[in-house]
PyMOL Python script that loads the backbone (N, CA, C, O; Angstrom):
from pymol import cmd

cmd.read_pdbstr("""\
ATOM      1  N   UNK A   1     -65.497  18.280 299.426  1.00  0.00           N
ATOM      2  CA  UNK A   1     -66.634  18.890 300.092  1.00  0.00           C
ATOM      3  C   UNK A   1     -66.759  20.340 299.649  1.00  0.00           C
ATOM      4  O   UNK A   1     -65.825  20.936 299.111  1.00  0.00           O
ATOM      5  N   UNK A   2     -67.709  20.778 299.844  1.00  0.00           N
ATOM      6  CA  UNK A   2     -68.170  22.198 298.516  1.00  0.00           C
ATOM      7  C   UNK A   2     -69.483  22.577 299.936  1.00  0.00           C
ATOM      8  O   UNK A   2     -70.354  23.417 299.707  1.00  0.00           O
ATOM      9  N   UNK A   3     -69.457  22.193 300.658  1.00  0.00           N
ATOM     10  CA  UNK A   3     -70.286  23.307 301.822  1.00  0.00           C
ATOM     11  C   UNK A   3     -69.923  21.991 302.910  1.00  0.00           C
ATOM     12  O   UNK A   3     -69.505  20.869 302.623  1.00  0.00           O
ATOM     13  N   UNK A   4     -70.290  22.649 304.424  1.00  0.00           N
ATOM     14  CA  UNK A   4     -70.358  22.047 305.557  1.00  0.00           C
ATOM     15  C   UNK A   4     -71.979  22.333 305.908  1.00  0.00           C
ATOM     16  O   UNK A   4     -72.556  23.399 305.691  1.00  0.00           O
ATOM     17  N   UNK A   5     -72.400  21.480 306.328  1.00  0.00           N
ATOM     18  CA  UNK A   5     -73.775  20.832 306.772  1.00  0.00           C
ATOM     19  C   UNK A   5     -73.820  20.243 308.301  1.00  0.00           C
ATOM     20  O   UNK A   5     -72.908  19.450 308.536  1.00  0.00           O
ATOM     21  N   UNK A   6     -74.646  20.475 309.285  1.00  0.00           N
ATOM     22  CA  UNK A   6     -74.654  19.107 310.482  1.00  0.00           C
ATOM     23  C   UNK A   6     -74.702  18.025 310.271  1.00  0.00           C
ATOM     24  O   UNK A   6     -74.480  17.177 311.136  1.00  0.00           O
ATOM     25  N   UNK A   7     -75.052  17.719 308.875  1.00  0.00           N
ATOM     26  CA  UNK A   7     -74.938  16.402 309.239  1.00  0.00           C
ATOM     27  C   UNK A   7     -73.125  15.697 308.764  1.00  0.00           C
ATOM     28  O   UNK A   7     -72.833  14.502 308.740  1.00  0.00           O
ATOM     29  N   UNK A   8     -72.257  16.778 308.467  1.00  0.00           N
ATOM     30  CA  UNK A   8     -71.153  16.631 308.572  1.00  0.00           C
ATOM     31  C   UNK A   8     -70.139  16.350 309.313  1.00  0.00           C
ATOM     32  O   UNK A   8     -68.974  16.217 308.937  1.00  0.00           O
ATOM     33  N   UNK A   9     -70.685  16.223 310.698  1.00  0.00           N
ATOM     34  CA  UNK A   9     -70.000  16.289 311.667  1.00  0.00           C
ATOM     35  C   UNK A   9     -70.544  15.106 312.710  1.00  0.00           C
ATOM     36  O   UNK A   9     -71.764  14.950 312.666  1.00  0.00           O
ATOM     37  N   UNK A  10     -69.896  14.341 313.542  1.00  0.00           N
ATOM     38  CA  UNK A  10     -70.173  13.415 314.484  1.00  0.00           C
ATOM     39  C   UNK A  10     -70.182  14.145 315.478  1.00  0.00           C
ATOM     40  O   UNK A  10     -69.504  15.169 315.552  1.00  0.00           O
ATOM     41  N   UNK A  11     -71.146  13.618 316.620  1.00  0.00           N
ATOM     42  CA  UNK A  11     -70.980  14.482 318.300  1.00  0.00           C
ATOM     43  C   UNK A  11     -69.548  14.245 318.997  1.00  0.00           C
ATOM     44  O   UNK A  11     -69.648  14.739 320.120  1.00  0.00           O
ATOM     45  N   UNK A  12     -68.391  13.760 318.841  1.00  0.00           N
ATOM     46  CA  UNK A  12     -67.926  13.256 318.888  1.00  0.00           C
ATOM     47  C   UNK A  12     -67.230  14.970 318.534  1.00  0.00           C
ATOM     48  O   UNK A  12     -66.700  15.562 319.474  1.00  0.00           O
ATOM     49  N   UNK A  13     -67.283  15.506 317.429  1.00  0.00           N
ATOM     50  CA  UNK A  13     -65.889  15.692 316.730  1.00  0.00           C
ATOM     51  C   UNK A  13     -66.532  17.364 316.844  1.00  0.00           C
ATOM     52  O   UNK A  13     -65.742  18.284 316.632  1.00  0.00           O
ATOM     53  N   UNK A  14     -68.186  17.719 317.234  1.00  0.00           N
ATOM     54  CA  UNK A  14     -68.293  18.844 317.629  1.00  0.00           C
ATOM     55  C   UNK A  14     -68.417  19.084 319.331  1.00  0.00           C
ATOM     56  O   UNK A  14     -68.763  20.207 319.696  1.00  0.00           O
ATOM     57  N   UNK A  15     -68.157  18.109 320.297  1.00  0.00           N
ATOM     58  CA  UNK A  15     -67.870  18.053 321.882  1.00  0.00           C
ATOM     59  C   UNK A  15     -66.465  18.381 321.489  1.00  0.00           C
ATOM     60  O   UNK A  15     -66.132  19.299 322.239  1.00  0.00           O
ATOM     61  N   UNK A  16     -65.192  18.007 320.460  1.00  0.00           N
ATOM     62  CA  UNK A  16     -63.826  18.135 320.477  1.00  0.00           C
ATOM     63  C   UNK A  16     -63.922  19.740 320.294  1.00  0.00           C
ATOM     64  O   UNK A  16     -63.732  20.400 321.315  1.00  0.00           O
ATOM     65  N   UNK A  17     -64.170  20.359 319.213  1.00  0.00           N
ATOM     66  CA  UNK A  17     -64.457  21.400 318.880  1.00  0.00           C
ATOM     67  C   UNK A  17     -65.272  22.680 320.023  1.00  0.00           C
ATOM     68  O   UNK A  17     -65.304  23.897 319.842  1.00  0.00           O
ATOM     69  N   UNK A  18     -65.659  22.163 320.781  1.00  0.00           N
ATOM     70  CA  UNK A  18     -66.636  23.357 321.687  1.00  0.00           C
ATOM     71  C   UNK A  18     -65.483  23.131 322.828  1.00  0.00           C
ATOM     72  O   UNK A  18     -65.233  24.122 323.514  1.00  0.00           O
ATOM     73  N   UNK A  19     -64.786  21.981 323.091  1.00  0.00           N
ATOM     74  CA  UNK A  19     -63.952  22.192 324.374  1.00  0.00           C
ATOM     75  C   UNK A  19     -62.486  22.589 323.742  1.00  0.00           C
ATOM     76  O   UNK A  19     -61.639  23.152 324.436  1.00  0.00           O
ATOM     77  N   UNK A  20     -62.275  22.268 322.454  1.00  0.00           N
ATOM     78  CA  UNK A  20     -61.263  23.567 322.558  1.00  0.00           C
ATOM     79  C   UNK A  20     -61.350  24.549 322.584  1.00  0.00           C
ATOM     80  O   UNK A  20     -60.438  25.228 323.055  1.00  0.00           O
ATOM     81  N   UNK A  21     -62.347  25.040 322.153  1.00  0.00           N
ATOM     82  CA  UNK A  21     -62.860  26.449 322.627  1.00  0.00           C
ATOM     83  C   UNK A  21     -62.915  27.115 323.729  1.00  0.00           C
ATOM     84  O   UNK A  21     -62.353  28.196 323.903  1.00  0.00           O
ATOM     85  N   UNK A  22     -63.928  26.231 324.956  1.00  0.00           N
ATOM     86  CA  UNK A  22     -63.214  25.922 326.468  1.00  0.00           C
ATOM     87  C   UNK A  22     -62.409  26.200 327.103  1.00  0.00           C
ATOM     88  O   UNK A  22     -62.298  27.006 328.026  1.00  0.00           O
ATOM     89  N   UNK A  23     -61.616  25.362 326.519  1.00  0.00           N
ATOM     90  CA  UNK A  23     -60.323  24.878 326.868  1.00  0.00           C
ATOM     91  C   UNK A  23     -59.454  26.192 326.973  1.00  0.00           C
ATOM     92  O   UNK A  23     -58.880  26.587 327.989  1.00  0.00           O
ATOM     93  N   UNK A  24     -59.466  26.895 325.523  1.00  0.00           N
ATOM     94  CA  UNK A  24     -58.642  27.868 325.705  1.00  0.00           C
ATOM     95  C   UNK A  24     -58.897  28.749 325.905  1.00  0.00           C
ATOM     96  O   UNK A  24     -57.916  29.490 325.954  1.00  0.00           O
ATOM     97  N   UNK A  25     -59.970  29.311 326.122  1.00  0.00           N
ATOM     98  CA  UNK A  25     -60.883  30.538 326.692  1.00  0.00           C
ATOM     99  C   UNK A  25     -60.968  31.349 325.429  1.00  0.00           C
ATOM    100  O   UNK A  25     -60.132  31.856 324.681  1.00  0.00           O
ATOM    101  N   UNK A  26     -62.654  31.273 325.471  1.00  0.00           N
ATOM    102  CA  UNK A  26     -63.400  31.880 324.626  1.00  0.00           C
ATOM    103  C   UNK A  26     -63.307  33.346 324.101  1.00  0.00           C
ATOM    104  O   UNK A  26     -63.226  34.332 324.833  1.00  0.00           O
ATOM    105  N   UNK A  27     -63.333  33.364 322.579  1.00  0.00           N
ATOM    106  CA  UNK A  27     -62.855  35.157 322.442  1.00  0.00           C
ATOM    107  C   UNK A  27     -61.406  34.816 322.510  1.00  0.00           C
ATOM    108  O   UNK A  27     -60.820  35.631 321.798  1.00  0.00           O
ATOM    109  N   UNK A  28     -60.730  34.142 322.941  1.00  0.00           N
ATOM    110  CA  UNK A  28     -59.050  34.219 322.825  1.00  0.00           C
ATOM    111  C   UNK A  28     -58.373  33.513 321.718  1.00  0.00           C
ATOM    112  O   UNK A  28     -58.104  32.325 321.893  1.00  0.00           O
ATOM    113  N   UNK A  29     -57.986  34.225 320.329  1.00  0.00           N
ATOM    114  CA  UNK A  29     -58.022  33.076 319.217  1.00  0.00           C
ATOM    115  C   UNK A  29     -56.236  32.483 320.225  1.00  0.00           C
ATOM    116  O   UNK A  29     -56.211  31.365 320.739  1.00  0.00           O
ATOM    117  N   UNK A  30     -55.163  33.295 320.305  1.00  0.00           N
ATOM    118  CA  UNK A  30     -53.856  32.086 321.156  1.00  0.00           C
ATOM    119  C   UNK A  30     -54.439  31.026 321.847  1.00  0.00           C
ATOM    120  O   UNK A  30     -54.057  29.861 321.735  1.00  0.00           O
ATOM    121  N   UNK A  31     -55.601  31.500 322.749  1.00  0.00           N
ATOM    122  CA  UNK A  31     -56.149  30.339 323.380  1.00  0.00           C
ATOM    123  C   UNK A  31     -56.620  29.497 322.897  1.00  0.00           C
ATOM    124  O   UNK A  31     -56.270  28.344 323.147  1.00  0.00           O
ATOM    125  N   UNK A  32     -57.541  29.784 322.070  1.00  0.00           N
ATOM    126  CA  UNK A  32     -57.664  28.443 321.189  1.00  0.00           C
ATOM    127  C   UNK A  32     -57.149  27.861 320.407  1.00  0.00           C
ATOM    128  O   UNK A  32     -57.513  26.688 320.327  1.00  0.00           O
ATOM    129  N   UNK A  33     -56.164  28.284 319.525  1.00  0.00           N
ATOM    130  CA  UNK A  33     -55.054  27.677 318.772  1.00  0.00           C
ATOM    131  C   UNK A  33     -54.330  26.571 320.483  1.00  0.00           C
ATOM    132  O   UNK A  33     -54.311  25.340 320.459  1.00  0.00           O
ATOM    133  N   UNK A  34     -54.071  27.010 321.143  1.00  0.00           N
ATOM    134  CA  UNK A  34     -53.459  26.369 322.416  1.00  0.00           C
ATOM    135  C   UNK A  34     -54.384  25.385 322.960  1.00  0.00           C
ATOM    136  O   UNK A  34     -53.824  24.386 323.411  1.00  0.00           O
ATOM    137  N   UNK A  35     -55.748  25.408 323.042  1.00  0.00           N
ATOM    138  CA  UNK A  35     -56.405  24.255 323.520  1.00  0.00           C
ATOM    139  C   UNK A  35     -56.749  23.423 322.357  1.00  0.00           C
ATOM    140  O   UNK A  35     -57.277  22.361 322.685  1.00  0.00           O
ATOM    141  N   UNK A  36     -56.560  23.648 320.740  1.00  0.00           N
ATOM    142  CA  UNK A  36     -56.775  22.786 320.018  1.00  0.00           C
ATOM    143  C   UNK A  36     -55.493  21.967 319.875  1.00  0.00           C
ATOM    144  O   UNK A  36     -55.542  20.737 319.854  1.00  0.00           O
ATOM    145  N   UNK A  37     -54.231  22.710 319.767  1.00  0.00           N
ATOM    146  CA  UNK A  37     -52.920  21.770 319.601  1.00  0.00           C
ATOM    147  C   UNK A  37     -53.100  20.859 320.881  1.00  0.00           C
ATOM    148  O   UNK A  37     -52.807  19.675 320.710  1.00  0.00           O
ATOM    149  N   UNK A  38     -53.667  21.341 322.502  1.00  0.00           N
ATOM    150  CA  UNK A  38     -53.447  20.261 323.409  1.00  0.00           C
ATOM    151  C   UNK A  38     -54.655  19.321 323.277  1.00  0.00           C
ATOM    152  O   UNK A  38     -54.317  18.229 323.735  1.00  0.00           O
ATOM    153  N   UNK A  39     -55.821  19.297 322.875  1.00  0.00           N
ATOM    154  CA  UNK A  39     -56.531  18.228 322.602  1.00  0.00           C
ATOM    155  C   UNK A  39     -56.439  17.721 321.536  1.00  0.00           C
ATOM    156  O   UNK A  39     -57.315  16.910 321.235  1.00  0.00           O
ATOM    157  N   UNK A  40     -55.480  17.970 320.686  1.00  0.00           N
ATOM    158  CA  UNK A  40     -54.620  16.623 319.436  1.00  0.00           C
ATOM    159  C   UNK A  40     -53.367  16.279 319.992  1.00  0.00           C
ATOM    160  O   UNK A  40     -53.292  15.053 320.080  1.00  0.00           O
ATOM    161  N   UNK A  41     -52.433  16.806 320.372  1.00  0.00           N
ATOM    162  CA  UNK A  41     -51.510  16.595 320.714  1.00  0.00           C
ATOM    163  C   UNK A  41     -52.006  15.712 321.777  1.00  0.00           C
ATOM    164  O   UNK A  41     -52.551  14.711 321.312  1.00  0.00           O
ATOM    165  N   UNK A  42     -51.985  15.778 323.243  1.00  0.00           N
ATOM    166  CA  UNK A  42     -52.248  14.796 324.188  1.00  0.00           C
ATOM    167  C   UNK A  42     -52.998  13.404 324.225  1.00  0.00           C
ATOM    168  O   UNK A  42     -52.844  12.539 325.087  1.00  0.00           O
ATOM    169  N   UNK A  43     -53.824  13.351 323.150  1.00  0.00           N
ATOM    170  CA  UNK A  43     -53.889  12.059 323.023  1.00  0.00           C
ATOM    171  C   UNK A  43     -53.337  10.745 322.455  1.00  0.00           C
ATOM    172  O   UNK A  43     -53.445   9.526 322.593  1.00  0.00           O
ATOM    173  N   UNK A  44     -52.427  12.038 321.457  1.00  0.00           N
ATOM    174  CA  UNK A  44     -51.651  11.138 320.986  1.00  0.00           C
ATOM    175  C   UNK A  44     -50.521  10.783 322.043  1.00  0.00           C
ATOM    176  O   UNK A  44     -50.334   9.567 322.030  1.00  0.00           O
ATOM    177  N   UNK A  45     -49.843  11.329 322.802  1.00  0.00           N
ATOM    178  CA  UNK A  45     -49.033  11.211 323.843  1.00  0.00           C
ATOM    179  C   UNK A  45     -49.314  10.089 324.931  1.00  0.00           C
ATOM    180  O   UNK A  45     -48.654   9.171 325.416  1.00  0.00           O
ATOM    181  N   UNK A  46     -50.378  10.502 325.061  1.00  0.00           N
ATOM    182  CA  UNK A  46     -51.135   9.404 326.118  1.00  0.00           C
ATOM    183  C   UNK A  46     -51.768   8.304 325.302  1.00  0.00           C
ATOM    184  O   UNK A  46     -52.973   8.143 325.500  1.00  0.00           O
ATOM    185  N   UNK A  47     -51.138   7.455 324.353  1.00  0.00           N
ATOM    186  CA  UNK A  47     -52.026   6.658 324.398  1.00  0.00           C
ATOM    187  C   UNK A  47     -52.898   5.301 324.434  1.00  0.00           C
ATOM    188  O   UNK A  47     -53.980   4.865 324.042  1.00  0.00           O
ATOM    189  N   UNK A  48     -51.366   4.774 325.391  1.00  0.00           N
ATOM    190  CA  UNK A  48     -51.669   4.062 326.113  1.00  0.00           C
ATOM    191  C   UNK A  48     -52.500   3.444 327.285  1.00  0.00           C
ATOM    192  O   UNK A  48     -52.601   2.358 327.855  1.00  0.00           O
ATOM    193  N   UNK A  49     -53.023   4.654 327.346  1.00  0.00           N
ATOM    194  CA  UNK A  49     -54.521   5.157 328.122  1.00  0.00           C
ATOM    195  C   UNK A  49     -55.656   5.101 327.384  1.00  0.00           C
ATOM    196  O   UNK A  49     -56.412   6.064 327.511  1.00  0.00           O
ATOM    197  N   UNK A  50     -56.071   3.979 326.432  1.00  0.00           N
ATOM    198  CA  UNK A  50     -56.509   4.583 324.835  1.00  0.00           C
ATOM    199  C   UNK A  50     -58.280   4.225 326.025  1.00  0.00           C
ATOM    200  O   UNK A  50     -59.352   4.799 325.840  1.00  0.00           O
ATOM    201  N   UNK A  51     -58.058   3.384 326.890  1.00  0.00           N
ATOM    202  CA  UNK A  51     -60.039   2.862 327.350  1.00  0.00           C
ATOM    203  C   UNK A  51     -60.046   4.298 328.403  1.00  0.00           C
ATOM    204  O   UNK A  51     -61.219   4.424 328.753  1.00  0.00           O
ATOM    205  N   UNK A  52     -59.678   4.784 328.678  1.00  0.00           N
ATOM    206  CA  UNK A  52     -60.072   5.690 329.605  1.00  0.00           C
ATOM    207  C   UNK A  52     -59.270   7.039 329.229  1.00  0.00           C
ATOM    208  O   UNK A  52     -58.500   7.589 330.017  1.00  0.00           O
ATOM    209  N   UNK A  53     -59.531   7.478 327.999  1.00  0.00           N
ATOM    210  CA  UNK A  53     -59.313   8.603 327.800  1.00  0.00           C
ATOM    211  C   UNK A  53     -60.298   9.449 328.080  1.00  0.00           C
ATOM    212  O   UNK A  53     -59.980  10.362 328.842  1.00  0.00           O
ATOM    213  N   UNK A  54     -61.992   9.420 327.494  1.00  0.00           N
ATOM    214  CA  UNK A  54     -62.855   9.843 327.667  1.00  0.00           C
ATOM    215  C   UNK A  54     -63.132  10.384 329.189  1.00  0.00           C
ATOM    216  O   UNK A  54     -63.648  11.493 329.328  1.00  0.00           O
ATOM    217  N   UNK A  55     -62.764   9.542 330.397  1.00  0.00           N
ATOM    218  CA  UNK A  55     -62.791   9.409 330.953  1.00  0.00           C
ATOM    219  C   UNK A  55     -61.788  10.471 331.908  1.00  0.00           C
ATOM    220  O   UNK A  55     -62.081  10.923 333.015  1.00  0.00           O
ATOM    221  N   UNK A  56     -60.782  10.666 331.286  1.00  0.00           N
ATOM    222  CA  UNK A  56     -59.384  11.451 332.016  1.00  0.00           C
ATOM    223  C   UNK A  56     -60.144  12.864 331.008  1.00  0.00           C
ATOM    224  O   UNK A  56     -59.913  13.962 331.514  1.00  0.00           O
ATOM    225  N   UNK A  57     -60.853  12.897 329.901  1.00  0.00           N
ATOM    226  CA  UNK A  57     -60.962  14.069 329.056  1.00  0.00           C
ATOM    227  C   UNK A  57     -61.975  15.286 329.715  1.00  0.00           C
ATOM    228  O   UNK A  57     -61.834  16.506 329.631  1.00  0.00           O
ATOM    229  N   UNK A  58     -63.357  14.273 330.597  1.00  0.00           N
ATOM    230  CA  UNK A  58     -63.859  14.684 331.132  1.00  0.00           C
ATOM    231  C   UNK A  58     -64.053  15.049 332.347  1.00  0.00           C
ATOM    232  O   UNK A  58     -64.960  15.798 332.711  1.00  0.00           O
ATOM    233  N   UNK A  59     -62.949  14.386 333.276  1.00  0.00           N
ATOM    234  CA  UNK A  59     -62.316  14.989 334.547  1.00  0.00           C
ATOM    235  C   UNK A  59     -61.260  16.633 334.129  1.00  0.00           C
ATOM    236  O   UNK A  59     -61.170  17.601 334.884  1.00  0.00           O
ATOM    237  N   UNK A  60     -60.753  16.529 333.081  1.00  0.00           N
ATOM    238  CA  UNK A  60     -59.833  17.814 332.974  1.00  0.00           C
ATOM    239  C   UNK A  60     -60.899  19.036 332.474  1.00  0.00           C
ATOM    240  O   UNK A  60     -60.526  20.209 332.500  1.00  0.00           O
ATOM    241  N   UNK A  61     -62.199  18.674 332.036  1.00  0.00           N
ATOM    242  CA  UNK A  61     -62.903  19.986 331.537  1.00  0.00           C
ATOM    243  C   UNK A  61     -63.410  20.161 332.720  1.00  0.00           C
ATOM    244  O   UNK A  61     -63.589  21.357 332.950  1.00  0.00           O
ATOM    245  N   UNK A  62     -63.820  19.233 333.857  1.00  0.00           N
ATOM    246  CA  UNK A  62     -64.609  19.612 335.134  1.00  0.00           C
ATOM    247  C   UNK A  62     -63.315  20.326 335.944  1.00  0.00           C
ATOM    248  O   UNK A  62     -63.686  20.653 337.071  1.00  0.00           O
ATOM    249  N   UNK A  63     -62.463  20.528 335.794  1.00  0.00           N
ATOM    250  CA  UNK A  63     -60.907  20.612 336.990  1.00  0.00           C
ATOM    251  C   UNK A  63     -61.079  22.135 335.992  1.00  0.00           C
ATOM    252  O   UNK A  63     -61.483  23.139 336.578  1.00  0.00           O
ATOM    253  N   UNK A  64     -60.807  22.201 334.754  1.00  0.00           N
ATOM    254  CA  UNK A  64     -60.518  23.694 333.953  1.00  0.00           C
ATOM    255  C   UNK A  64     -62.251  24.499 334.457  1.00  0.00           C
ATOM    256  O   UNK A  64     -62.385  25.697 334.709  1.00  0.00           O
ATOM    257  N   UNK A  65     -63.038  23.773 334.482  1.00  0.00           N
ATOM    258  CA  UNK A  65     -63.898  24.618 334.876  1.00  0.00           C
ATOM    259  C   UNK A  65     -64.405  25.163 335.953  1.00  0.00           C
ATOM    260  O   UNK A  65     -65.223  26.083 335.951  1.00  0.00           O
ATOM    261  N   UNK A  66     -63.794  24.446 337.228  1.00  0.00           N
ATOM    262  CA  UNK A  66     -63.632  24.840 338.689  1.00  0.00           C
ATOM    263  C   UNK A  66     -62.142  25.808 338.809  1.00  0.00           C
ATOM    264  O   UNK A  66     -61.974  26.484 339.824  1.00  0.00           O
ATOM    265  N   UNK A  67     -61.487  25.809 338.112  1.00  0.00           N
ATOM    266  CA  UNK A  67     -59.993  26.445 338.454  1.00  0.00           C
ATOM    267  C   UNK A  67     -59.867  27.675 337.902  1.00  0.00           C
ATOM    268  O   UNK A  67     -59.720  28.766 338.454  1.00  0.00           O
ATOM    269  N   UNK A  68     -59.999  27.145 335.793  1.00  0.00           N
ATOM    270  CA  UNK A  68     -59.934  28.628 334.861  1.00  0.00           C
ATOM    271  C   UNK A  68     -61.010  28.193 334.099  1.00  0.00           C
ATOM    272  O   UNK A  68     -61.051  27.508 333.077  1.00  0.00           O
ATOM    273  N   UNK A  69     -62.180  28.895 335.015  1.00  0.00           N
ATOM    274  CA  UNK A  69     -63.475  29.306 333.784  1.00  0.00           C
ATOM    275  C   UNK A  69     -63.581  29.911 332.925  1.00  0.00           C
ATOM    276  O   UNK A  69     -64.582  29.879 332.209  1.00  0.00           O
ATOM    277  N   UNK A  70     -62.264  30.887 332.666  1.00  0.00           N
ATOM    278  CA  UNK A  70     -61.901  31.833 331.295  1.00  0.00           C
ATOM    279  C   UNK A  70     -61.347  30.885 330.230  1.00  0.00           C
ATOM    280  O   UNK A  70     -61.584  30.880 329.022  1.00  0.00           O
ATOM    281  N   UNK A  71     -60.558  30.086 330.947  1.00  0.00           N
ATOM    282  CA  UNK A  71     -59.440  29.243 330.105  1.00  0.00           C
ATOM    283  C   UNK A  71     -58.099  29.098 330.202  1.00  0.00           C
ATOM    284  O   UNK A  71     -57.512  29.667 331.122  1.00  0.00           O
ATOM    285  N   UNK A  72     -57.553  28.485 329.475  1.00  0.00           N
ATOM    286  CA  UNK A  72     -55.824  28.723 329.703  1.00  0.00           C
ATOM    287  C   UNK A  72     -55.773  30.130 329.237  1.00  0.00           C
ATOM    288  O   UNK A  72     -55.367  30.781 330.199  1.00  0.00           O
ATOM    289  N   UNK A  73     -56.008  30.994 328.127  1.00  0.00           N
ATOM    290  CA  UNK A  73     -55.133  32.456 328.085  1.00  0.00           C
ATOM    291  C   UNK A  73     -56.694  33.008 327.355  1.00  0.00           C
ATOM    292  O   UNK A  73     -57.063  32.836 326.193  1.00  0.00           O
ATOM    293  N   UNK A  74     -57.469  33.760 328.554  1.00  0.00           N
ATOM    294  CA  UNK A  74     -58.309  34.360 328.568  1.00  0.00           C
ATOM    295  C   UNK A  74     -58.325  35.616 327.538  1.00  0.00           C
ATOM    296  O   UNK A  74     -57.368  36.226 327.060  1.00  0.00           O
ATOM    297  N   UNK A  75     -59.838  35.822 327.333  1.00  0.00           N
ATOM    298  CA  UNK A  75     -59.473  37.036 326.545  1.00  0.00           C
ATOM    299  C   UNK A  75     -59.304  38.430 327.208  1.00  0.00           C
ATOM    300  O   UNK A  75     -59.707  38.583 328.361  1.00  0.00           O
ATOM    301  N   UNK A  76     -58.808  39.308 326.626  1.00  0.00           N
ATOM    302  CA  UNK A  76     -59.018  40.793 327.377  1.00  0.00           C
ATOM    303  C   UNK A  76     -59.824  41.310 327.180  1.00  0.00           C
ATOM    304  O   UNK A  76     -60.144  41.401 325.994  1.00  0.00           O
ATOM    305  N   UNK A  77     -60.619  41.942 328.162  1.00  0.00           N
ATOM    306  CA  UNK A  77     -61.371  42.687 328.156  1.00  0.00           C
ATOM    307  C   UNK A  77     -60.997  44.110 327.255  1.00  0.00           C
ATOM    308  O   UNK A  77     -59.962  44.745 327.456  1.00  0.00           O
ATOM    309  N   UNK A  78     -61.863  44.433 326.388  1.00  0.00           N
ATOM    310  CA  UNK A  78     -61.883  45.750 325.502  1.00  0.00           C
ATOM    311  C   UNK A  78     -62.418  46.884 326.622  1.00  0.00           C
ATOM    312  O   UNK A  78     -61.574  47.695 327.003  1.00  0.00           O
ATOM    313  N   UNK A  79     -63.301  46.946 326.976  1.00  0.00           N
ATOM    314  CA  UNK A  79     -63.835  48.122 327.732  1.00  0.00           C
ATOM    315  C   UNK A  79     -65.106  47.581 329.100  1.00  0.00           C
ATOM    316  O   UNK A  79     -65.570  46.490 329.432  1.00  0.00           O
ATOM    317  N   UNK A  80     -65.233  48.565 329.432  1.00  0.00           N
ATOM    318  CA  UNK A  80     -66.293  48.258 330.753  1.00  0.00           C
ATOM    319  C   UNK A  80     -67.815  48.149 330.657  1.00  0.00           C
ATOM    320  O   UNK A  80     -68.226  48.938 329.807  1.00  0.00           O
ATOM    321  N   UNK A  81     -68.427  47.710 331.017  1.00  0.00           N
ATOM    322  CA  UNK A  81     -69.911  47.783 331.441  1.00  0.00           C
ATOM    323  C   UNK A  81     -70.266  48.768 332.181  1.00  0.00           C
ATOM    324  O   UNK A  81     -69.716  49.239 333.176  1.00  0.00           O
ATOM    325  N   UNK A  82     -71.830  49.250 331.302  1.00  0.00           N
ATOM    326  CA  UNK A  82     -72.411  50.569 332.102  1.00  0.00           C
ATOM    327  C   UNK A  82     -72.412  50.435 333.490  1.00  0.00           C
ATOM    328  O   UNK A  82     -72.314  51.449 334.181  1.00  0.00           O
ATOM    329  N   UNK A  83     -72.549  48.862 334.218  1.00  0.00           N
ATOM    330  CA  UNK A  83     -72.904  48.478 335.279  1.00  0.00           C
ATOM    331  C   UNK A  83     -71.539  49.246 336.419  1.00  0.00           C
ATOM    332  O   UNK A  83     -71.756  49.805 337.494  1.00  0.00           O
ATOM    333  N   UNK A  84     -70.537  49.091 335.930  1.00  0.00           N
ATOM    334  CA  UNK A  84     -69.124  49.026 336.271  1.00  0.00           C
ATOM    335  C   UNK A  84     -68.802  49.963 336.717  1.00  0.00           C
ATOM    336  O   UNK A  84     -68.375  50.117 337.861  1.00  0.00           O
ATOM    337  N   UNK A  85     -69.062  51.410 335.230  1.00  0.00           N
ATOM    338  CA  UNK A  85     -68.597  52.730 335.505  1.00  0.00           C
ATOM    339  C   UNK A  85     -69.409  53.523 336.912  1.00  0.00           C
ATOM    340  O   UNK A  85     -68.848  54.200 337.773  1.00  0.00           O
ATOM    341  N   UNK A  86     -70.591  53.255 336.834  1.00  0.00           N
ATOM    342  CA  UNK A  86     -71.899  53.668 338.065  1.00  0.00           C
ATOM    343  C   UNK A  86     -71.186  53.368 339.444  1.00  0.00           C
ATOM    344  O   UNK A  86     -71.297  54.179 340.364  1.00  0.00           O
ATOM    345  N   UNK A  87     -70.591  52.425 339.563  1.00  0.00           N
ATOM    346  CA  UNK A  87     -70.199  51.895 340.634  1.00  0.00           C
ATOM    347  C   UNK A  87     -68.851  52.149 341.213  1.00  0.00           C
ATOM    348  O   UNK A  87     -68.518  51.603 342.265  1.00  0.00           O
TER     349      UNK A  87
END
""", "prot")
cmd.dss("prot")
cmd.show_as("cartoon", "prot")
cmd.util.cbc("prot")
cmd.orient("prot")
């Protein structure tokens, strides 16, 4: 392959890609190195669960997104908002 294109990719394999991102909280490259090893790693672990993975995949992004809407290892904040200092 000599360029990447959309039509390179299945929905499938860019939903994997946006929730590791998610997953490990956005802006945080540890975090995402950490939510991409756990969404390869864990399925292979689990996978004996192979009909209802989808299923367990999309209960854990609704649970990470009620619990850590940043992610597992959020990014830091660099500096403040004008909003912030005023206040």
């Amino acid at each position: 392959m000599r360029f990447v294109s959309p039509e390179s990719f299945t929905f499938l394999e860019s939903a994997m890609v946006l929730s590791m991102v998610v997953l490990g909280g956005m802006g945080s490259i540890p975090g995402i190195i950490l939510g991409a090893a756990a969404l390869i790693v864990l399925p292979e672990v689990f996978r004996e669960f192979e009909l209802y993975r989808m299923l367990a995949f999309g209960a854990a992004m609704v649970v990470m997104m009620l619990f850590r809407p940043a992610g597992l290892i959020p990014a830091k904040r660099m500096g403040t908002r004008s909003e912030e200092k005023e206040g």
